[in-house]
PyMOL CGO cylinders between C-alpha atoms (Angstrom):
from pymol import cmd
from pymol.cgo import CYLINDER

trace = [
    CYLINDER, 113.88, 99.61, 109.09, 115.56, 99.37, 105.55, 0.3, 1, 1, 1, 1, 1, 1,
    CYLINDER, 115.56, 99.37, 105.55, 118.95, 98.86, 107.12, 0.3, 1, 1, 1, 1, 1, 1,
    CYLINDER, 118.95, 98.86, 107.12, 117.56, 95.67, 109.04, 0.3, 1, 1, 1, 1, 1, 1,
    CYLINDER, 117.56, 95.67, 109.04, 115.71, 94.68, 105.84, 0.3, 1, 1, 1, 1, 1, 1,
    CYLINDER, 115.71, 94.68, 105.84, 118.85, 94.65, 104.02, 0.3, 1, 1, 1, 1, 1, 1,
    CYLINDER, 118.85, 94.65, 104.02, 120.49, 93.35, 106.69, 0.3, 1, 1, 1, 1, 1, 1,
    CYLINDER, 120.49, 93.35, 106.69, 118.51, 90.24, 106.50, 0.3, 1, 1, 1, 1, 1, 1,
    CYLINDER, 118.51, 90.24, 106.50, 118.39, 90.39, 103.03, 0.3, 1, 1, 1, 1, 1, 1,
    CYLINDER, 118.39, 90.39, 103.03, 121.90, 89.92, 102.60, 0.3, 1, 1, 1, 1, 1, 1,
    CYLINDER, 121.90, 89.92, 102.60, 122.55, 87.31, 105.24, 0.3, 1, 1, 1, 1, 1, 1,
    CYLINDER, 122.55, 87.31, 105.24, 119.90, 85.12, 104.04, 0.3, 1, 1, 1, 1, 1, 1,
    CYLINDER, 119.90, 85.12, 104.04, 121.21, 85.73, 100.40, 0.3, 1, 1, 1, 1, 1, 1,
    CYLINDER, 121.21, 85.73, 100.40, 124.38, 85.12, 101.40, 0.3, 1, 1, 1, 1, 1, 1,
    CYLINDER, 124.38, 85.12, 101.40, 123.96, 81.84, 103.60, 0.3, 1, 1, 1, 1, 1, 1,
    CYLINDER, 123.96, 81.84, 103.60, 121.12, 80.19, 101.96, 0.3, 1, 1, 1, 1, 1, 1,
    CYLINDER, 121.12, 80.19, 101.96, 121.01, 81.56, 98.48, 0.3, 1, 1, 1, 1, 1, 1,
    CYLINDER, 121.01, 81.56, 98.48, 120.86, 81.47, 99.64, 0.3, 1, 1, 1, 1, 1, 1,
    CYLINDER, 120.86, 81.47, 99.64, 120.40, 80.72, 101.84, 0.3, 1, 1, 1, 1, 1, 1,
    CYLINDER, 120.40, 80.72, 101.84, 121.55, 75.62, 98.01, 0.3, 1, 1, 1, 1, 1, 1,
    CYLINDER, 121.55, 75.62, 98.01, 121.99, 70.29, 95.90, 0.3, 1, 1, 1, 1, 1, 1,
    CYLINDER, 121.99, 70.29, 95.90, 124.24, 67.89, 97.12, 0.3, 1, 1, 1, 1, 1, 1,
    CYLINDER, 124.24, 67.89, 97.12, 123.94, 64.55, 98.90, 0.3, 1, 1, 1, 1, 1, 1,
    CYLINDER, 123.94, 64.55, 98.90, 124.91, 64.07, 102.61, 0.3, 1, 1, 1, 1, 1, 1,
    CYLINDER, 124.91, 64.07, 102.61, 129.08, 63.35, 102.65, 0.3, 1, 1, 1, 1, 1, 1,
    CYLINDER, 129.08, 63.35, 102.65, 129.63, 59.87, 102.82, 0.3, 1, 1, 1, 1, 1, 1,
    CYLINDER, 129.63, 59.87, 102.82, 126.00, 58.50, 102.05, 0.3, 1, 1, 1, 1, 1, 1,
    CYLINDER, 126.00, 58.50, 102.05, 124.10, 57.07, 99.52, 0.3, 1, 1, 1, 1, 1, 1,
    CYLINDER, 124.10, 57.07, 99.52, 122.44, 60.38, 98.09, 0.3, 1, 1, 1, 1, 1, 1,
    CYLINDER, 122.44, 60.38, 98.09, 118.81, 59.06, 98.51, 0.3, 1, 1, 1, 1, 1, 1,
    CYLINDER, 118.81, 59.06, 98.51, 119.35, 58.79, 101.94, 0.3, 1, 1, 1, 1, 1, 1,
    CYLINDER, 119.35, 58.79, 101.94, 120.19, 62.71, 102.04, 0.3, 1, 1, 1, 1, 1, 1,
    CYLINDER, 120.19, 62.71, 102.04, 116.45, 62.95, 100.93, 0.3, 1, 1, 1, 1, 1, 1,
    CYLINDER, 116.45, 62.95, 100.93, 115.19, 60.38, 103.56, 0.3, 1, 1, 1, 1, 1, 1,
    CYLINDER, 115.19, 60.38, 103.56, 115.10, 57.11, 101.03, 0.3, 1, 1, 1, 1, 1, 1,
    CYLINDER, 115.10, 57.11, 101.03, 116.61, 55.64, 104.11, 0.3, 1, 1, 1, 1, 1, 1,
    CYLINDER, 116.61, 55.64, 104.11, 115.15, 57.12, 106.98, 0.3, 1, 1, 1, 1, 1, 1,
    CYLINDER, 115.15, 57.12, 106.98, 118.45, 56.91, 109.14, 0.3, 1, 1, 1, 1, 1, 1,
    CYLINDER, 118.45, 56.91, 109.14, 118.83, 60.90, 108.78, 0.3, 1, 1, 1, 1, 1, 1,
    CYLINDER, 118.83, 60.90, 108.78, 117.30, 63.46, 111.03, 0.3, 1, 1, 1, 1, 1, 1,
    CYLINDER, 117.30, 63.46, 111.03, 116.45, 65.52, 108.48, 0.3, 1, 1, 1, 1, 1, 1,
    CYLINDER, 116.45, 65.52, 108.48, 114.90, 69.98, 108.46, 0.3, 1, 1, 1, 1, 1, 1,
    CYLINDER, 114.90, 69.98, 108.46, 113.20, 70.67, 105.14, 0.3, 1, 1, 1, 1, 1, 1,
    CYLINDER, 113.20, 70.67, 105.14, 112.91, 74.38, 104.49, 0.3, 1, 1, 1, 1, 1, 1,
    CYLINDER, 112.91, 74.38, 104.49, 111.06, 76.63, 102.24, 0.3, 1, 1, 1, 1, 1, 1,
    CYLINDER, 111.06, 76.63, 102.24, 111.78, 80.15, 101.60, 0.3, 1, 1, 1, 1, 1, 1,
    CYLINDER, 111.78, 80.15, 101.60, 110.19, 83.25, 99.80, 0.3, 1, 1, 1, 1, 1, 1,
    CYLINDER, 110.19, 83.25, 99.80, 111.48, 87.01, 100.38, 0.3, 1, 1, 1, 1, 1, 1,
    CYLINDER, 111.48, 87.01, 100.38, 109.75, 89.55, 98.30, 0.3, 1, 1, 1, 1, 1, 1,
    CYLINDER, 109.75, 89.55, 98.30, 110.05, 93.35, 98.24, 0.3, 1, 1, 1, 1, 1, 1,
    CYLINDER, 110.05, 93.35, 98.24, 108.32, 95.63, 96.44, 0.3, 1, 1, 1, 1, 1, 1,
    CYLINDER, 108.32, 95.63, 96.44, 108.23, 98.74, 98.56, 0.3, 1, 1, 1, 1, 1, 1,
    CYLINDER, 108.23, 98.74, 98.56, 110.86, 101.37, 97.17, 0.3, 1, 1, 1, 1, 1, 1,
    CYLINDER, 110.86, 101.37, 97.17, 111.04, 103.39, 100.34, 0.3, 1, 1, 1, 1, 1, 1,
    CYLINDER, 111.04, 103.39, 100.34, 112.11, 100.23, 102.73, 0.3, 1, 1, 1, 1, 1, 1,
    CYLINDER, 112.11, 100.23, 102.73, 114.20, 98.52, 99.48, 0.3, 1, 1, 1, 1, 1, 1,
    CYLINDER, 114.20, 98.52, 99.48, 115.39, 101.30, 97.68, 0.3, 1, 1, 1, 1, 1, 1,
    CYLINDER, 115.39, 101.30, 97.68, 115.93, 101.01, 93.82, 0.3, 1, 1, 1, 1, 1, 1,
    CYLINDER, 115.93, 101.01, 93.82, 116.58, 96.73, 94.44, 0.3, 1, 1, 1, 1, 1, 1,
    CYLINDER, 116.58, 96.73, 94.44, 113.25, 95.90, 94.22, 0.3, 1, 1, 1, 1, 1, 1,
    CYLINDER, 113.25, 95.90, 94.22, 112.43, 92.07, 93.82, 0.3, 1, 1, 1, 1, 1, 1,
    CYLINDER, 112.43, 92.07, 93.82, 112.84, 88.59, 96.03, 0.3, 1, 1, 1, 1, 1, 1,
    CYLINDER, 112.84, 88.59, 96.03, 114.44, 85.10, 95.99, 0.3, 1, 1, 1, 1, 1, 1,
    CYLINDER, 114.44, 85.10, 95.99, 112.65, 81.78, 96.21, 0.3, 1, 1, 1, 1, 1, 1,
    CYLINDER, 112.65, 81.78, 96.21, 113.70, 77.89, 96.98, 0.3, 1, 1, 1, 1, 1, 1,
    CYLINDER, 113.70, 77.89, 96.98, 114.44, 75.00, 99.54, 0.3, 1, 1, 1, 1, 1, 1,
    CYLINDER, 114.44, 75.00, 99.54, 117.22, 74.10, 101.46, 0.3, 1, 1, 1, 1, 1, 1,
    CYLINDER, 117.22, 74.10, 101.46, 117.70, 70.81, 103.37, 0.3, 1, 1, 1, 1, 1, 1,
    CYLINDER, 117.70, 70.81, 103.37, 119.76, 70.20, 106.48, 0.3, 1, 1, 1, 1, 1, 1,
    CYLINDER, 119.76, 70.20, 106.48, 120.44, 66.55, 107.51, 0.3, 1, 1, 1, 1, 1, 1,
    CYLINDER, 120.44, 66.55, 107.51, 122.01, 64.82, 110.15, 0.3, 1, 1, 1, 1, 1, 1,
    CYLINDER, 122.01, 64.82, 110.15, 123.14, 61.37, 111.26, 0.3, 1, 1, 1, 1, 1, 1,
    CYLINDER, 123.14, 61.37, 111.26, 122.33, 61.05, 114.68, 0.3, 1, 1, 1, 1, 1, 1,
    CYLINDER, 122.33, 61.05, 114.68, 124.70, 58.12, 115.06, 0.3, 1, 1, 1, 1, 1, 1,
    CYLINDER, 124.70, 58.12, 115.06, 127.74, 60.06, 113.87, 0.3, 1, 1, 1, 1, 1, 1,
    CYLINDER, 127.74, 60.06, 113.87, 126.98, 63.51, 113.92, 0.3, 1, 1, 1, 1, 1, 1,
    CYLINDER, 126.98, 63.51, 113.92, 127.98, 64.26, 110.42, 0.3, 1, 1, 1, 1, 1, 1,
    CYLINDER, 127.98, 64.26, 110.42, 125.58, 66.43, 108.47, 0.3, 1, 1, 1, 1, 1, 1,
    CYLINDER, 125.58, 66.43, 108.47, 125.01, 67.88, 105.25, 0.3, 1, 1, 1, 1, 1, 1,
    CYLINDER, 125.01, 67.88, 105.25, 123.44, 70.99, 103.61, 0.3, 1, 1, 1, 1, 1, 1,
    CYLINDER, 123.44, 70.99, 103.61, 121.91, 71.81, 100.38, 0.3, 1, 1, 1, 1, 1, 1,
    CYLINDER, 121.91, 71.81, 100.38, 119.88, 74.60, 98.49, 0.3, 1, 1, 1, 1, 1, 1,
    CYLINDER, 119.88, 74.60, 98.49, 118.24, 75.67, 95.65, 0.3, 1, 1, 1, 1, 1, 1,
    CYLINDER, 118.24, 75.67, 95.65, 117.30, 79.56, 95.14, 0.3, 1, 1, 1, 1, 1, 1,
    CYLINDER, 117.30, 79.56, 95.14, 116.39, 81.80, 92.54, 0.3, 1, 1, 1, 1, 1, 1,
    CYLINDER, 116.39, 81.80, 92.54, 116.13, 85.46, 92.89, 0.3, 1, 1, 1, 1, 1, 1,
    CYLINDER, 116.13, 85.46, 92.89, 115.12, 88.43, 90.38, 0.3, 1, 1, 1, 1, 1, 1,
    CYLINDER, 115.12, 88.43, 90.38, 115.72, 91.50, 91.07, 0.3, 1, 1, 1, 1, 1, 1,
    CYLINDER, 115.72, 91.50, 91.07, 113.71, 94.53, 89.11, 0.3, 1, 1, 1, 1, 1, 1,
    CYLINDER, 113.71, 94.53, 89.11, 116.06, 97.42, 89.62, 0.3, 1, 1, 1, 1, 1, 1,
    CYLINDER, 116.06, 97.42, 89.62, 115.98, 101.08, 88.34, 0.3, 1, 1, 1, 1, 1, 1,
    CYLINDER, 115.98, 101.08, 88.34, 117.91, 101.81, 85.13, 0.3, 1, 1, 1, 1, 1, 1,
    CYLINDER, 117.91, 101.81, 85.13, 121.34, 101.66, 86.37, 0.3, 1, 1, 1, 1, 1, 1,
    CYLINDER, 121.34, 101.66, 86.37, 121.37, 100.86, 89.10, 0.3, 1, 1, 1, 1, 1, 1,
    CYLINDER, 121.37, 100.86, 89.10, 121.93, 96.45, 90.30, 0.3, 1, 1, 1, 1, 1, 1,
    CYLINDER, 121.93, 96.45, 90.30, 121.81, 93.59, 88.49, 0.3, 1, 1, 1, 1, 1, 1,
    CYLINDER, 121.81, 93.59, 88.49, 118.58, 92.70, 87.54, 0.3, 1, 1, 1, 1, 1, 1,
    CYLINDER, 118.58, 92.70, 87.54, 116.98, 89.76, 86.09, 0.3, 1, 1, 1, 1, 1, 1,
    CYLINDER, 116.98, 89.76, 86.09, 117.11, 86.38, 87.58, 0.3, 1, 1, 1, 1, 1, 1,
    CYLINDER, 117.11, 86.38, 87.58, 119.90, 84.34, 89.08, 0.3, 1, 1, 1, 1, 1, 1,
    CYLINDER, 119.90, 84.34, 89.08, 120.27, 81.02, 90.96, 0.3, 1, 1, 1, 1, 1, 1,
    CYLINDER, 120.27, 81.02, 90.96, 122.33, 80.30, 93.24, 0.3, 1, 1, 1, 1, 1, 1,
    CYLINDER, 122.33, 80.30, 93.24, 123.20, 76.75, 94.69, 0.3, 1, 1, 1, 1, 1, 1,
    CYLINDER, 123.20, 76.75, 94.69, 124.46, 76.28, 97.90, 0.3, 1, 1, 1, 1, 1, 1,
    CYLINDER, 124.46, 76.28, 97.90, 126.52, 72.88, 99.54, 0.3, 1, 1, 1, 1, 1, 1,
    CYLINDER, 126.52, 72.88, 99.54, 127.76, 72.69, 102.91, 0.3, 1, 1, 1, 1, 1, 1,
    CYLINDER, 127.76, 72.69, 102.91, 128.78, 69.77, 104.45, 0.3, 1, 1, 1, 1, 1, 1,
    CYLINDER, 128.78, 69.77, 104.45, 129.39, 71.30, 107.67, 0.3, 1, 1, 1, 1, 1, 1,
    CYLINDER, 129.39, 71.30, 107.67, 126.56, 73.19, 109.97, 0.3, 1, 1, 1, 1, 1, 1,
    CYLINDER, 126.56, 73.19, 109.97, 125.36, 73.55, 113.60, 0.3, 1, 1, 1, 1, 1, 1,
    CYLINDER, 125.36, 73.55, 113.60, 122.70, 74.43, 115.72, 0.3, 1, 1, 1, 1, 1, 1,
    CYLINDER, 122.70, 74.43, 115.72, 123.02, 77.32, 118.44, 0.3, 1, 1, 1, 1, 1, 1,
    CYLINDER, 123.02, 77.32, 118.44, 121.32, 80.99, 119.16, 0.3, 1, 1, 1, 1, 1, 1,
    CYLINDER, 121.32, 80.99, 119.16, 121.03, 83.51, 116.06, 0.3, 1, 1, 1, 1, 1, 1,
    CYLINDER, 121.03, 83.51, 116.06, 119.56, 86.04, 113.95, 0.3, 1, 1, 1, 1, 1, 1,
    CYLINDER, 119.56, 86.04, 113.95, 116.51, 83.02, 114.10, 0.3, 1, 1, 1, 1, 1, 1,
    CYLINDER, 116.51, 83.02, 114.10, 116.36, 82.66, 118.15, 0.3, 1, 1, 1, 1, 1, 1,
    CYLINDER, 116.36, 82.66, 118.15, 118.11, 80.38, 120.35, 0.3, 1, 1, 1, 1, 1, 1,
    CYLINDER, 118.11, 80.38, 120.35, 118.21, 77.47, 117.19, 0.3, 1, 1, 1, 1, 1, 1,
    CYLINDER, 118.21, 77.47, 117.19, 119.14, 78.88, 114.03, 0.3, 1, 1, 1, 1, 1, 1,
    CYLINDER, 119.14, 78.88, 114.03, 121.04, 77.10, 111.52, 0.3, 1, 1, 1, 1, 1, 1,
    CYLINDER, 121.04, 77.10, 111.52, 124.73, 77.86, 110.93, 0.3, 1, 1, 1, 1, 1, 1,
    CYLINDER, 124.73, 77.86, 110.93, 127.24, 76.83, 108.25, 0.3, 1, 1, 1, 1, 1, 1,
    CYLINDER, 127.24, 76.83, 108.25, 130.60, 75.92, 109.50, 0.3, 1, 1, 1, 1, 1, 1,
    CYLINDER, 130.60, 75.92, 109.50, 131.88, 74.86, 105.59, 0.3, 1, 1, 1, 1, 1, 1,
    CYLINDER, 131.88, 74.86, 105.59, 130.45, 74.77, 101.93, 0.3, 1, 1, 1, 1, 1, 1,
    CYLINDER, 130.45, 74.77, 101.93, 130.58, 76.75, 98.97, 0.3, 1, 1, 1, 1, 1, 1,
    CYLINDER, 130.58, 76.75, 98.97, 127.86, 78.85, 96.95, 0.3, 1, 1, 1, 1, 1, 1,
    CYLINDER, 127.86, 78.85, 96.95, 127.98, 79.19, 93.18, 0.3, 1, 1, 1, 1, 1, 1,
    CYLINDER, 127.98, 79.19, 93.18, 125.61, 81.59, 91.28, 0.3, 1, 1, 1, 1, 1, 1,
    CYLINDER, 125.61, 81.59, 91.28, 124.57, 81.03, 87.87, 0.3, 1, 1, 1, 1, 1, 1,
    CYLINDER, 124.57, 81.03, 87.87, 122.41, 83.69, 85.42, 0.3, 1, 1, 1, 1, 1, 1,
    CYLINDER, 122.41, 83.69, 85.42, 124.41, 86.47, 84.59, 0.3, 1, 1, 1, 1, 1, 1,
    CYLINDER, 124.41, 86.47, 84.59, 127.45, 85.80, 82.80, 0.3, 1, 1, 1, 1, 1, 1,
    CYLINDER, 127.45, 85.80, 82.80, 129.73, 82.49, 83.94, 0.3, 1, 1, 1, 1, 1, 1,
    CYLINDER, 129.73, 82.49, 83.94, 129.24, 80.59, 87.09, 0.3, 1, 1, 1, 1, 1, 1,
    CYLINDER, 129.24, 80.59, 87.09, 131.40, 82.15, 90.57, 0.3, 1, 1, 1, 1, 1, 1,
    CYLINDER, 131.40, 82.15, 90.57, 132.02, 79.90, 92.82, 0.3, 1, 1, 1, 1, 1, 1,
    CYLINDER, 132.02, 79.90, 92.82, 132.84, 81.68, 96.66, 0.3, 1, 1, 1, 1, 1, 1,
    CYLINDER, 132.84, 81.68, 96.66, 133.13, 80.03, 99.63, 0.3, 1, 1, 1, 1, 1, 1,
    CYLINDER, 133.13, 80.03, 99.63, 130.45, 80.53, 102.54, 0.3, 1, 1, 1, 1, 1, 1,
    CYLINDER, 130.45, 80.53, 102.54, 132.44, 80.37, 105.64, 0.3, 1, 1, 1, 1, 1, 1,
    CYLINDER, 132.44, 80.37, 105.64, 136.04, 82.06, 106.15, 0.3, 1, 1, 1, 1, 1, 1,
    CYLINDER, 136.04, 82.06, 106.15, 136.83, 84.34, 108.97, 0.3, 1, 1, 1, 1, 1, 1,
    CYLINDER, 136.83, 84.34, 108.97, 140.01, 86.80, 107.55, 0.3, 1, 1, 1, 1, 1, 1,
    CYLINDER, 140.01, 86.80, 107.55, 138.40, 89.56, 109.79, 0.3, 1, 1, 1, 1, 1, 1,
    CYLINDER, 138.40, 89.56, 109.79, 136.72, 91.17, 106.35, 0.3, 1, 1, 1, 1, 1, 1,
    CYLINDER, 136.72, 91.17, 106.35, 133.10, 93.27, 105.88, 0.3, 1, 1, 1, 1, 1, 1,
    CYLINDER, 133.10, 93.27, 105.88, 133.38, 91.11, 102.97, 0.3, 1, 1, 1, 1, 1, 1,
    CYLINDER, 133.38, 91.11, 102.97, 133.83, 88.00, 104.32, 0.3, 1, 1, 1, 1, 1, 1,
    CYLINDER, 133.83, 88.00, 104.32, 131.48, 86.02, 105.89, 0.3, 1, 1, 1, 1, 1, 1,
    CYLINDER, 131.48, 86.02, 105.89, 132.11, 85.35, 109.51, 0.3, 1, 1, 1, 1, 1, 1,
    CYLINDER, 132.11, 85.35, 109.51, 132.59, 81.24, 110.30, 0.3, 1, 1, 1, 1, 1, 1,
    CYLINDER, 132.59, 81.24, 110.30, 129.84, 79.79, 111.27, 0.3, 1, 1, 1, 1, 1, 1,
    CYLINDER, 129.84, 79.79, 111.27, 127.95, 82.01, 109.31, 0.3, 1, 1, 1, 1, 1, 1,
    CYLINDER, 127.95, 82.01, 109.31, 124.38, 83.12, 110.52, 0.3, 1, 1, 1, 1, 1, 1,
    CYLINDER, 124.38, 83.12, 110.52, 121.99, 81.13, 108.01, 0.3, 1, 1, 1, 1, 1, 1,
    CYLINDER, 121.99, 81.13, 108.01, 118.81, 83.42, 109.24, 0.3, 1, 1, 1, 1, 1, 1,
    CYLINDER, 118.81, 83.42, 109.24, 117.16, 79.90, 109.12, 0.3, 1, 1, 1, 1, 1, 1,
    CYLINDER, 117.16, 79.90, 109.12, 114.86, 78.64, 112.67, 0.3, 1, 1, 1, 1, 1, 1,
    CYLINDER, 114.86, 78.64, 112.67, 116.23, 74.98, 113.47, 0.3, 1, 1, 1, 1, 1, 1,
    CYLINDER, 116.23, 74.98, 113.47, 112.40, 74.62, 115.33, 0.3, 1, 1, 1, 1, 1, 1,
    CYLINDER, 112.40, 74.62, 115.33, 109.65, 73.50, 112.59, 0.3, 1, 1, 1, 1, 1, 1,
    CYLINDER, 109.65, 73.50, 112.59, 106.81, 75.85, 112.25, 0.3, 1, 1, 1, 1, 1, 1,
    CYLINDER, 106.81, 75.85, 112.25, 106.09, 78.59, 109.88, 0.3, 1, 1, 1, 1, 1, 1,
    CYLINDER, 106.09, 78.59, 109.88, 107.28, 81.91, 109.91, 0.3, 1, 1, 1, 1, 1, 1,
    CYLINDER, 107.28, 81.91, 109.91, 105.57, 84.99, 108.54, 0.3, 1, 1, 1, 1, 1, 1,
    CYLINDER, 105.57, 84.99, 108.54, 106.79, 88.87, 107.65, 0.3, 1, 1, 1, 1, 1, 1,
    CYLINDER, 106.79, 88.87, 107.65, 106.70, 90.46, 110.79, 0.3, 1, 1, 1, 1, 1, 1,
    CYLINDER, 106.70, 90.46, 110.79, 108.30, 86.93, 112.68, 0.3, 1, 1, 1, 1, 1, 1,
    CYLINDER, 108.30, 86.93, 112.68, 111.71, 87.15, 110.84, 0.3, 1, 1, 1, 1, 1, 1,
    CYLINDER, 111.71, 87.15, 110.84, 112.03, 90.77, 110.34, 0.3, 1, 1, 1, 1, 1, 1,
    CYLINDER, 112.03, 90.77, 110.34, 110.11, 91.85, 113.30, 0.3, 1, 1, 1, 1, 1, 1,
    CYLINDER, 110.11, 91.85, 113.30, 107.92, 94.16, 111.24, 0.3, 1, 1, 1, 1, 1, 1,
    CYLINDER, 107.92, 94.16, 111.24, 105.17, 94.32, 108.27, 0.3, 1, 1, 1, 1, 1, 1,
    CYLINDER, 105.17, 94.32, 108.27, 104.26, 96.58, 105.73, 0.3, 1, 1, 1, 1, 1, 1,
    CYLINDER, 104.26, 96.58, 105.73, 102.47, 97.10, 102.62, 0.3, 1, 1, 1, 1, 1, 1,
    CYLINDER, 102.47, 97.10, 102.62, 105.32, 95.12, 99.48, 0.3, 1, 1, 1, 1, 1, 1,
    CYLINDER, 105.32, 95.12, 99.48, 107.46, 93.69, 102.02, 0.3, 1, 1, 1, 1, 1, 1,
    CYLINDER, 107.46, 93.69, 102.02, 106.54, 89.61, 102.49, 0.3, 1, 1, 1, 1, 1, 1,
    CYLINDER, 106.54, 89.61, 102.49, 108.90, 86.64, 104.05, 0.3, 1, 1, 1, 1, 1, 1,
    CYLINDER, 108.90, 86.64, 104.05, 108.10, 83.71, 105.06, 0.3, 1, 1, 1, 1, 1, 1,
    CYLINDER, 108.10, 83.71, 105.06, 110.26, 80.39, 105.99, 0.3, 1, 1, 1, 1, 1, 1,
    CYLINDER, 110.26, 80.39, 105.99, 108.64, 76.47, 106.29, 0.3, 1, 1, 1, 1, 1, 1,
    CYLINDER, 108.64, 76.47, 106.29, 110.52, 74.62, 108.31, 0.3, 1, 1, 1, 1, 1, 1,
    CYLINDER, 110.52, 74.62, 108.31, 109.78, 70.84, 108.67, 0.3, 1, 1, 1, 1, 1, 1,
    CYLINDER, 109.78, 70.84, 108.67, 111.37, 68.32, 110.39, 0.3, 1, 1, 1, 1, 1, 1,
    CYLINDER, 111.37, 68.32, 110.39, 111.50, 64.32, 110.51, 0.3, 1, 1, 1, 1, 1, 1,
    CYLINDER, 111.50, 64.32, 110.51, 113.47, 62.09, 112.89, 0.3, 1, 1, 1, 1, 1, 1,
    CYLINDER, 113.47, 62.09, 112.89, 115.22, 59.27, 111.56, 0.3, 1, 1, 1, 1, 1, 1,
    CYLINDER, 115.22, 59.27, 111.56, 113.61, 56.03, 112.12, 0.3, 1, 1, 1, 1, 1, 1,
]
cmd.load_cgo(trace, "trace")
């Protein structure tokens, strides 16, 4: 159970933290935020928490934001964004703890079966850049050079593309006593 914990842990870290602000490529940026209404647009909140030692070992802690996918139906182009923060309480020596954002844009993502069920978000292109401890790193979320490193293109966001809430034992197929997760996912047409 802690491998899949960490599993999901790092993917969602990873692809949203990650999974995050940027406005849709070529548009006005209120209409990346619906100001227009011509966008199909998934709003998303996230919160991953663990406090349980024996299923998170010594990195104790969670990350919290939004991230906001959005499509033009016309054209298919679409655009990512997100916003999360995570802290991270580990034992002397062992992590980085203390709190650190990280921003995620990708212009480029899809819709098809994943880690979420048969439609999870993927990113196809973008960049993340964390901020908090020492300067900003800027890495890029999608390359495929065959690495463990590396994050595989299109890169599994963890995210459902189907609006609904999802609790604990929905994403990680389990519950227990310090562990909570939970993803909003909303969604509105464009007009």
């Amino acid at each position: 159970m802690r491998q899949h914990w960490r599993r999901l842990l790092a993917a969602l870290v990873i692809s949203v933290v990650t999974t995050l602000g940027v406005a849709a490529v070529g548009s006005a940026p209120a209409s990346a935020y619906g100001g227009v209404g011509s966008l199909d647009m998934w709003q998303v909140g996230l919160s991953f928490n663990c406090n349980n030692r024996a299923l998170c070992g010594d990195e104790l802690g969670g990350f919290w934001g939004w991230a906001q996918f959005t499509r033009d139906p016309a054209t298919g182009d679409t655009d990512a964004d997100a916003q999360l923060t995570g802290c991270f309480h580990s034992a002397p020596g062992v992590g980085a703890a203390g709190a650190q954002h990280f921003a995620v844009d990708a212009p480029g993502w899809i819709i098809q079966p994943g880690s979420a069920g048969p439609q999870t978000f993927f990113l196809t292109t973008g960049e993340m850049t964390f901020t908090g401890h020492g300067p900003p790193v800027t890495v890029p979320l999608t390359q495929d050079d065959g690495s463990l490193v590396t994050p595989a293109n299109p890169l599994d966001t963890g995210i459902p593309a189907v609006p609904g809430h999802y609790s604990t034992t929905e994403l990680l197929g389990f519950s227990a006593p310090g562990i909570s997760a939970n993803i909003q996912v909303a969604f509105k047409p464009a007009k």
